[in-house]
Structures are given as structure tokens and as C-alpha cells.
N, C-alpha and C positions, 0 to 999 in steps of 0.2 A: 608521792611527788608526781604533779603530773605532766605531759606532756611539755607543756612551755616551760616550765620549771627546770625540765630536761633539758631542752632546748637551751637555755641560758645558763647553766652550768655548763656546757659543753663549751660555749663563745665564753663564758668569761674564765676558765681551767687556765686558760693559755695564759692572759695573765695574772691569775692567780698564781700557778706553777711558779712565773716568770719571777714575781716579786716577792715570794714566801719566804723570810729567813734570811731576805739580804737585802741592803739599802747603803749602796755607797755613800752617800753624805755620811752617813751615822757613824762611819766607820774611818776611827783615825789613821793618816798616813805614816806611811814607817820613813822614813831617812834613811838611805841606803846606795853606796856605790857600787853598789851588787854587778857584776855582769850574767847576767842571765840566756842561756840559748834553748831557744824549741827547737824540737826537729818533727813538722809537720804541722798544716795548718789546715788539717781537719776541725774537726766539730771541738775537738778535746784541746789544741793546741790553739784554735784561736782563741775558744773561750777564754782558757788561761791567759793569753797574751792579754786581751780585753781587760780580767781585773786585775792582773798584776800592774797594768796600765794607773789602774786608776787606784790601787791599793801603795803602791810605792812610790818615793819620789826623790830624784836622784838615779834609779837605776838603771840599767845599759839592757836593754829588755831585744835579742837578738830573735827572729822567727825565719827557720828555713827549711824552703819547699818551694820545689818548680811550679807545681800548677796554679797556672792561669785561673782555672777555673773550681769556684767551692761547688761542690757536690751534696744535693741535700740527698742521700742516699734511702732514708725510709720511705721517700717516693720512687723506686725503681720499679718496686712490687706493682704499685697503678698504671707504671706506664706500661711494663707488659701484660697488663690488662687490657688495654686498650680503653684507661678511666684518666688519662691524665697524657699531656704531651708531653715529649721527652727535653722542651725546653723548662717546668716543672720542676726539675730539678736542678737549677743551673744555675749559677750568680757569679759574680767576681769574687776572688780570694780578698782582693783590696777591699772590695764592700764593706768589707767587715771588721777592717783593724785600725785602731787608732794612729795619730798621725807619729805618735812616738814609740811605735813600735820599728823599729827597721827590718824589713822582706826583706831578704838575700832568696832570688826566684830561681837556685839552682838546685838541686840535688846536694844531700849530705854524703860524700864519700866513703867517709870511714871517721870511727869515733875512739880516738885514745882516751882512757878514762883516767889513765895514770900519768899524762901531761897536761890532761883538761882540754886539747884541743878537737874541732870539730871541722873536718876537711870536706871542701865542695870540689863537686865537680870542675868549679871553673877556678879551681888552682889556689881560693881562700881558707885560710887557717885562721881560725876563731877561738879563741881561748875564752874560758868561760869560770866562772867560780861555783854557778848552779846548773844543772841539766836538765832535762826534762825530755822524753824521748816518748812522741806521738805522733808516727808517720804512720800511722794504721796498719795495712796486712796486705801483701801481694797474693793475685789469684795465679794458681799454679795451674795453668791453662795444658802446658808443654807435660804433665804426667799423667794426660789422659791421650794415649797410643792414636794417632789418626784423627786428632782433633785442632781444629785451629778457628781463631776467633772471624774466618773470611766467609764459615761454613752458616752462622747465628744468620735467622730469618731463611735461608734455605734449606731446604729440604727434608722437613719437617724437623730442624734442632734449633732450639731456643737456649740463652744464656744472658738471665736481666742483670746477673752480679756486675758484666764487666762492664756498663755504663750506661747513660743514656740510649746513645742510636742503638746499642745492641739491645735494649730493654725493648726499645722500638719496633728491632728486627725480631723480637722472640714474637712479640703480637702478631708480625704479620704470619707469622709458622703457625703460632698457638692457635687465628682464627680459621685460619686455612682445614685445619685438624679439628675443626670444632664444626665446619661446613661439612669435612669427608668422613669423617671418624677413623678408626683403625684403632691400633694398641700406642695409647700413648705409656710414657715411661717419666716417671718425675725422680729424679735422683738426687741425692744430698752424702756430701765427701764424709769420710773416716774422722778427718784431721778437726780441730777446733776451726768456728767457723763463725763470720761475725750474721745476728741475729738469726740465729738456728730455726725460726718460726718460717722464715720466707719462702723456702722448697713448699713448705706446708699452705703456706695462703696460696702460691699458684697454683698450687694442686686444688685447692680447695675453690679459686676465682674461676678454673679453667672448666671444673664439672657444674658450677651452677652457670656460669656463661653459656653452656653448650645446653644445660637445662632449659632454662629461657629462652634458648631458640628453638626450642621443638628437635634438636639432633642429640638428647644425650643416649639415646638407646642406640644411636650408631659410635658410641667413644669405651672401649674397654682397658680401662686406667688402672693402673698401677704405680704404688710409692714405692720407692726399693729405701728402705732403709739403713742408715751403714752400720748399724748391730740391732739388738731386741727389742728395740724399744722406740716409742715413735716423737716425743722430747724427752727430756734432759731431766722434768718435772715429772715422776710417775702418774700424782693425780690426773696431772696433764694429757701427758700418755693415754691413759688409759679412754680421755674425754675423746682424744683426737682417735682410736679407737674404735669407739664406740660409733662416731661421726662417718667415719669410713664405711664399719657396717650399713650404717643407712644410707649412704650415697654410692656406695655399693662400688670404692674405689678398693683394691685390692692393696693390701700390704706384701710385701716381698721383703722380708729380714734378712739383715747380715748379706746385703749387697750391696758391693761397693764397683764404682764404675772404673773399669779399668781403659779400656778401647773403645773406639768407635769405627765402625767400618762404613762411611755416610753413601758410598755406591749401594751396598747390598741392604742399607738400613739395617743395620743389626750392631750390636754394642754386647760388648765383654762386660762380665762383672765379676769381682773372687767375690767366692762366698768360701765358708769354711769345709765345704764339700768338696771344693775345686772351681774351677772357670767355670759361668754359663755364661752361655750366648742368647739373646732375647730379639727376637723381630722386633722392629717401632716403627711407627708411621709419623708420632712426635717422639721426641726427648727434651727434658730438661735437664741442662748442664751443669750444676757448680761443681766447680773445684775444690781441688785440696788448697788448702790457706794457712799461708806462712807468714813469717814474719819477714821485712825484707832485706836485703843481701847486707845492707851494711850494718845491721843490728847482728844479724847473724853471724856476721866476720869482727865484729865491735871486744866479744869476750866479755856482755852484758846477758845471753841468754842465759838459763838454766844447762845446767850441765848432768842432771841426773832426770829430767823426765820432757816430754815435747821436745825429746831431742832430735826428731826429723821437721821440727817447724820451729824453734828457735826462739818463743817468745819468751820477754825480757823475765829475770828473776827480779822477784820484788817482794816483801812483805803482801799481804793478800787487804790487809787491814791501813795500812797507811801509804800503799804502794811507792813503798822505797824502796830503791834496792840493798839487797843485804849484802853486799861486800865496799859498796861504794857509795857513803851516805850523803854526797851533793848530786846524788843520779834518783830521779824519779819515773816511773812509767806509765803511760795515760794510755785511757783507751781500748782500741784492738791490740795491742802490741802487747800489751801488760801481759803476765806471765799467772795468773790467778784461773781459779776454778770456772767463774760465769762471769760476764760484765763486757763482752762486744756489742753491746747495743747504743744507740744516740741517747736511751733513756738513762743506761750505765753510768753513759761519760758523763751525763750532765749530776750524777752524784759524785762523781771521784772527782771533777774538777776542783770543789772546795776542799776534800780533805789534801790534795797538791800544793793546792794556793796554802792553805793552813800550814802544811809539813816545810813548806819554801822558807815562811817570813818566819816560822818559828826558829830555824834553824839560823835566819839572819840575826834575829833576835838574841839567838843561846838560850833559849826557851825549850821545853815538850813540847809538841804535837798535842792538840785534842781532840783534833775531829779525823775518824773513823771511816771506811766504807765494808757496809757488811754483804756486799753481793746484789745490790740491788740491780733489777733488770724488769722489762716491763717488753712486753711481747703485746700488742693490740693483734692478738690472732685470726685475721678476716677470714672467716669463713663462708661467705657470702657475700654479692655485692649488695650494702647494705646493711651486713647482721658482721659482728666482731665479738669476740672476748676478749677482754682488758687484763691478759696474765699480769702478774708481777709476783716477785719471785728472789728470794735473797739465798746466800751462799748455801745454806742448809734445807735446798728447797720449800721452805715457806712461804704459804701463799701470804702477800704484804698488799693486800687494797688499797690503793689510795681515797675510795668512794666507797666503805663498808656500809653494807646496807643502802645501799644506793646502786651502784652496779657490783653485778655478782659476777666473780670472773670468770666460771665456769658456764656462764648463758650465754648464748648468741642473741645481743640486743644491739638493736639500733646506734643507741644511745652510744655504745663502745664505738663502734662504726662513723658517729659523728666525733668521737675524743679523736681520732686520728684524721679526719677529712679538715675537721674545724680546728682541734687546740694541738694539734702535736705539730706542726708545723708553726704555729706564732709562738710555741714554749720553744722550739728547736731555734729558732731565729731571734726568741731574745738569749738562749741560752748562748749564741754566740756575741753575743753585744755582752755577756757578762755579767747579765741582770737573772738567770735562772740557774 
């Protein structure tokens, strides 16, 4: 294949992706008084709201979530690059939902599962016959001793997790550090974490950035890892590894970021040895990541494992939950092995939709999700690996023999500049 061939498989993926395997016209309406409630209109809950929209008719299709604004989140990573503005990621929630969906734009309060009702902030009780529970994951900012989100862009500490301007603000830290050099510190939490790859691409954007400008012999990098390993994937691991050795960024295992003292520049970490203490000149911040307070106080999460983060118990394969079979969990929130990724959700969305109408129906369930997750690993601005990756870590190519997920090729680099953001945007429309 060559060049332009590439080229045009990468522009037209997007809608490929988009339309593969689904075609609302095709697809008969159900008849249904169903009352239905989302909680959360992320990536996972609008999608859903979109075709249940357009898959049902008659039913009472409820979506709630305060934010104003939708987040395309796998561009945070560019903005704190300094490859994308922090407007980039930004749209209206309303952009994207059909007119017969009804937004309630407040907070979910608290979820009885054994009266079916669903309480807002602003004093609404919402009874529901189906659930579906996709408000994604809170960063747990407040569990790291002497850190607060006023500190992001000063004084050499960065944090793109917690949104736009802060994405923003790590660039101006990250090029600042890229101009003086010193010990930077890239760090990634203990706890499950949504798309585990992105500690890795800034570590990875920030040493060839500082390459290309002629200062990376003034930058002494290090990744602290929070156990033995450097993804989730061994083969992976072992690639991101080997990459390190040659870029000659240092690995640090089983560190996990406990404090930060931003006067003296230095940061706490346990390891199993006991506390160290580390000078930085940069840092990169993620937190620990939970699920959030009212999922956790609901008496939906697991109760025998992620019990300091609380995400929802569910089947791994048709993401119901196992004690309360009109309750479903999308998303980050879900309680499964791998699947916090935009590429995740856009797989579990149909087995959802599937497990919803079958249940309307008094039907099986027959569609599945077996762990899929899809990591575009930038390792260069420029060059990517296209991981993807199912429950029993399998590498799962969507382009065998065509891109190889383990190279650093262009071509991966343009699936995420070019198609993953027009798959990401019809996958909220319903259509991927």
C-alpha cells in the first residue's frame, strides 16, 4: 500500500468506523412505554441516548448531567502538547442530543435501585423502569498531600486529566521545562484509570518536543510507575520498555505519588521500600480515579474488590449489573477488567442498547463485549502505535497487515489526528 492509499484510508476509517454494522433505517422500531434514565452525557450516555432515540418509539428516554459543556477528552493529550488549542475539545452537551430526549442539567443525587428512583440535586425524583449508569470517573485531586488544581501551569507541575485550561496550563509548565531542563517526573496513579496510555504519550510528546528543539540533553526524565510494569499489555510493556531505553527516559517502578511540596519542588512517593522523596523541576500529575460519590453511596458498586474506588458491579460481557437486572453500566464507571477508553465505550454502547430492548422485549441478550480497547500510543509528534487490545490482552488489529500495532508509523499518528475524532463524533450521533 502506498502512501496515498494510506492517506485515504485514514480520511475515510472515520467513516467507515462510523457506519460498519449499523444502519438505522434497517432497523425495526420497538413500541414501548419504557421509561428510561441515563446518568451522564458523556461519550457513552449520549451515544446511547442518540439510538435508543432513534431505535424506540413511544419511550420516555430521561438523560442527566449538569455539564454545559461535552468534552472530547482524547484531545487533552494534544493540547498539553502544545498541538491543539484547548478550545479543540469543547462542544455543547445539547449539540448532540436529539430533540426527544429530555436534559435534566443537574446532578444525579443519589440512586435507589429498590424504588427505581433517581434524585437531583435540584430536589427531582425520577422513577425509571430501565437504568443505565454513565457519569464517568472523578479525579481524586484532594489524595495527593499538598496539591491543588490553582498550582497546574506553575511552577514546573502539569495536569491535562483535569480539562481543557489545565491541559493548557501543563503546556505552558511542560515548554517552560523543555526550554530549562532539569528532572522532570511523569507519574501515573495505583487506582484504575481512564485510557492508561496518556501518562505514556506525555512522557513520550514531552522528550521528542524538547528533542527537536535542540535541549533534550538538558531534560533528565523519568516515568514512575505505579507497580512492575509499564502497561496493562506485557507485549506492550515490554515495547514501551524498550522505547524508553532508547530515549533514554528512566523508569522508576512501584511509585506511586503520594505528596507534593510545590515550594521546595520535591514530591513524596510509597514505593514498597518505604517513602521517597524526588527533586522535580517538572511533574506530571494524575490522580487516583474513582467512581463518583453518588454511584458510591447508590449500593451499585462491587463490594468484594475496587473497593477504595467503587466502580459499578456488572457482568464483564453484557455489562449488567448482577443483582439488579433493569441497571446497566457504560463506560468509566463500569466495574470490568479494561474498557475506559472513547474506543471502549463506542463497543459497549451496542451491547447496552441490545441488553435494554431485549429485556423490553422478554428476549436474550446477544451481543457481547469482550474488552475491547484501542490505545493510538503517540510516541512522537508524528509517529503512533495503534494498540488494541481485548479482555485477555490480545492484540485485536483493526488494519492487519496494513498497520502493525507494535511500529511507530505515521499512518497510526494520522488514524488519531484524522479518523478518531470524526468516529468519536459520529459515535455520538449514534451512527458508530
Amino acid at each position: 500500500m502506498n502512501r496515498r492509499q494510506l492517506l485515504s484510508l485514514a480520511a475515510g476509517s472515520g467513516a467507515a468506523l462510523a457506519t460498519s454494522g449499523y444502519a438505522n433505517g434497517a432497523r425495526a422500531q420497538v413500541a414501548t412505554k419504557a421509561r428510561i434514565v441515563i446518568i451522564g452525557a458523556g461519550a457513552g450516555g449520549t451515544a446511547l441516548a442518540n439510538r435508543l432515540a432513534d431505535r424506540l418509539q413511544g419511550a420516555e428516554i430521561t438523560l442527566i448531567d449538569p455539564r454545559v459543556d461535552h468534552l472530547y477528552q482524547p484531545g487533552l493529550t494534544l493540547v498539553a502538547a502544545g498541538l491543539k488549542p484547548a478550545d479543540y475539545v469543547l462542544s455543547k452537551t445539547t449539540d448532540w442530543l436529539p430533540k426527544s430526549v429530555n436534559l435534566i442539567q443537574e446532578a444525579a443525587t443519589a440512586i435507589d435501585a429498590e424504588t427505581q428512583i433517581v434524585a437531583t440535586e435540584g430536589g427531582q425524583c425520577i422513577a425509571y423502569d430501565f437504568l443505565v449508569v454513565a457519569p464517568g470517573l472523578v479525579l481524586d485531586h484532594d489524595a495527593i498531600d499538598g496539591f491543588h488544581l490553582d498550582m497546574v501551569g506553575k511552577d514546573g507541575i502539569g495536569a491535562l486529566y483535569a480539562g481543557p485550561q489545565y491541559a493548557a496550563a501543563t503546556w505552558q509548565a511542560a515548554q517552560a521545562y523543555v526550554e530549562t531542563g532539569g528532572v522532570g517526573l511523569f507519574t501515573r496513579p495505583a487506582t484504575e484509570m481512564k485510557c492508561a496510555g496518556a501518562p505514556l504519550k506525555h512522557t513520550f510528546l514531552i522528550e521528542d518536543i524538547a528533542r527537536n528543539a535542540g535541549t533534550r540533553g538538558k531534560l533528565d526524565m523519568h516515568y514512575m510507575a505505579n507497580n512492575d510494569s509499564l502497561f496493562g499489555v506485557p507485549i506492550v510493556s515490554e515495547k514501551v520498555r524498550m522505547l524508553f531505553g532508547d530515549r533514554q527516559i528512566d523508569p522508576a517502578y512501584s511509585h506511586v505519588l503520594r505528596a507534593i511540596d510545590a515550594g521546595a519542588k520535591t514530591a513524596t512517593f510509597d514505593t514498597p521500600e518505604g517513602a521517597v522523596t524526588r527533586d522535580y523541576d517538572y511533574i506530571h500529575v494524575i490522580p487516583p480515579q474513582r467512581a463518583p460519590e453518588v454511584i458510591r453511596q447508590s449500593g451499585l458498586s462491587w463490594v468484594d474488590k475496587w473497593t477504595d474506588q467503587g466502580w459499578v458491579e456488572c457482568d464483564k460481557a453484557t455489562l449488567r449489573h448482577l443483582r439488579y437486572e433493569n441497571i446497566w453500566a457504560l463506560g468509566d464507571v463500569a466495574g470490568v477488567p479494561k474498557g475506559k477508553t472513547a474506543a471502549s465505550v463506542k463497543w459497549q454502547v451496542p451491547v447496552v442498547e441490545d441488553g435494554l430492548i431485549a429485556a423490553i422485549e422478554g428476549r436474550d441478550p446477544t451481543e457481547t463485549y469482550n474488552g475491547y480497547t484501542s490505545c493510538p500510543m503517540i510516541t512522537r509528534v508524528g509517529r503512533a502505535m495503534l494498540i488494541e487490545f481485548d479482555y485477555n490482552n490480545n492484540l485485536t488489529p483493526s488494519f492487519p497487515g496494513i498497520i502493525a500495532p507494535l511500529e511507530e508509523l505515521w499512518i497510526s499518528w494520522l488514524m488519531k489526528e484524522v479518523a478518531l475524532k470524526a468516529t468519536y463524533n459520529a459515535m455520538l450521533r449514534g451512527r458508530a
